[in-house]
C-alpha positions in Angstrom: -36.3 66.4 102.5 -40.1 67.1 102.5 -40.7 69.1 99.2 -44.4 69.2 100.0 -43.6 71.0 103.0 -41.4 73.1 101.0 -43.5 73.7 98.2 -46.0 74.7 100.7 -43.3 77.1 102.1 -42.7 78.5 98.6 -46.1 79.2 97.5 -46.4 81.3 101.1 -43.5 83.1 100.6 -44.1 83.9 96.9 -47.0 85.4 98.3 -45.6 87.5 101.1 -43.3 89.0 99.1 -45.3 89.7 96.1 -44.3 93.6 96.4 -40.3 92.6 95.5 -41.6 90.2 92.6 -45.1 90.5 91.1 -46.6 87.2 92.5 -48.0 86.2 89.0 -44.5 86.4 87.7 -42.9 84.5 90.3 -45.6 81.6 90.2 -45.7 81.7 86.0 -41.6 81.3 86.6 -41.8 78.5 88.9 -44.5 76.8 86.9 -42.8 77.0 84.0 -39.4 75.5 85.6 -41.5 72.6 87.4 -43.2 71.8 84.5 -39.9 72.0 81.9 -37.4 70.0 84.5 -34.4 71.3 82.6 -34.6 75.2 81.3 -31.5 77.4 80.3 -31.1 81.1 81.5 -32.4 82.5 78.3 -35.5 80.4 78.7 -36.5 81.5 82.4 -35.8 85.4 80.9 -39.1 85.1 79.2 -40.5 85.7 82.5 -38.4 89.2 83.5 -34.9 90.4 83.6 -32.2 88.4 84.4 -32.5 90.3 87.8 -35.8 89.6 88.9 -35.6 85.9 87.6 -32.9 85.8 90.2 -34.9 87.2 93.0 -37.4 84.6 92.1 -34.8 81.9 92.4 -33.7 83.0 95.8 -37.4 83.2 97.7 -37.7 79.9 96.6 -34.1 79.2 97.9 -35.2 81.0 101.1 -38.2 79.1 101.6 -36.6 75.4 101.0 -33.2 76.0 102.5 -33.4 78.8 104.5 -31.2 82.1 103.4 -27.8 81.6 101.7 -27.4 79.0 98.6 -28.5 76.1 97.5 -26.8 73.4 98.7 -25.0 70.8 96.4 -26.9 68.0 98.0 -31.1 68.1 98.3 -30.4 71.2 96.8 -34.2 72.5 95.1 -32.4 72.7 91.7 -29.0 72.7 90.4 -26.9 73.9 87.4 -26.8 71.1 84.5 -23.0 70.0 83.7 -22.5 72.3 81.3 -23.3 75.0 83.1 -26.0 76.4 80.3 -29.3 76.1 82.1 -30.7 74.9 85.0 -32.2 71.5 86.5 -35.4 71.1 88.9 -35.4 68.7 91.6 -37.9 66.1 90.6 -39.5 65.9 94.4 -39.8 69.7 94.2 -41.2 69.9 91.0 -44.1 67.0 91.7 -44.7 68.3 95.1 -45.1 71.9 94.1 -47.7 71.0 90.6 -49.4 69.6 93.2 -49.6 72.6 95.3 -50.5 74.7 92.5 -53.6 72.0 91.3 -54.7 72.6 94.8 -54.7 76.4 94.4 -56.7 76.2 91.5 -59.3 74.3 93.5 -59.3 77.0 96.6 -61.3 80.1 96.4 -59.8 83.2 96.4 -59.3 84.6 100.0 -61.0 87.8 101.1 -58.8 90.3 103.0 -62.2 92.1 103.3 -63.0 93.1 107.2 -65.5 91.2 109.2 -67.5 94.1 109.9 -71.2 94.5 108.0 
C-alpha cells in the first residue's frame, strides 16, 4: 500500500467535500487520530456527533480503499480487540503528518479569477 499516495488522496477529498463535513473538523479529526494511534469512540466524539465522526471515517475510507469498508487486511485503521476504540495504521498515520507538515508550509490557494 502507498499511504503517501493515500494520504495525498485524503487530504483532496477532505477538501472536496468540505460542504458534508466542515473541512477543519474533518482534518482536526484525522490529526487527532494520527497523532493518538489508538483512540476510543468517546475520544474521536470531541470532534462532532457520533454521525459526522462517521462521515469523517468513511471519506477517508473512500479515499484509501475506494467505497465500501475497510478491509481486514491494509486496512487504514481497524477496531482494537476489545472492540472499545479504534487503531490507526502506522504507515497511514506517518504518511499523512507528513502531508499535513507540508500544508502548513504551502500558501493558501486563491480561487480568485485571473482577470485585473
Amino acid at each position: 500500500m502507498d499511504w503517501g499516495a493515500a494520504a495525498y488522496r485524503t487530504r483532496r477529498l477532505v477538501e472536496a467535500r468540505a460542504r458534508m463535513v466542515p473541512e477543519s473538523l474533518s482534518l482536526a479529526l484525522i490529526d487527532f487520530f494520527a497523532e493518538r494511534q489508538a483512540v476510543t469512540a468517546a475520544e474521536m466524539q470531541q470532534y462532532g456527533p457520533a454521525d459526522a465522526v462517521a462521515a469523517i471515517l468513511r471519506l477517508v475510507t473512500t479515499a484509501v480503499h475506494g467505497r465500501g469498508h475497510v478491509p481486514a487486511i491494509n486496512g487504514w485503521y481497524r477496531r482494537e480487540e476489545g472492540g472499545t476504540g479504534y487503531v490507526i495504521e502506522p504507515g497511514f498515520a506517518i504518511a499523512w503528518k507528513a502531508a499535513r507538515a507540508c500544508d502548513a508550509r504551502l500558501p493558501p490557494v486563491s480561487h480568485a479569477s485571473g482577470g485585473g
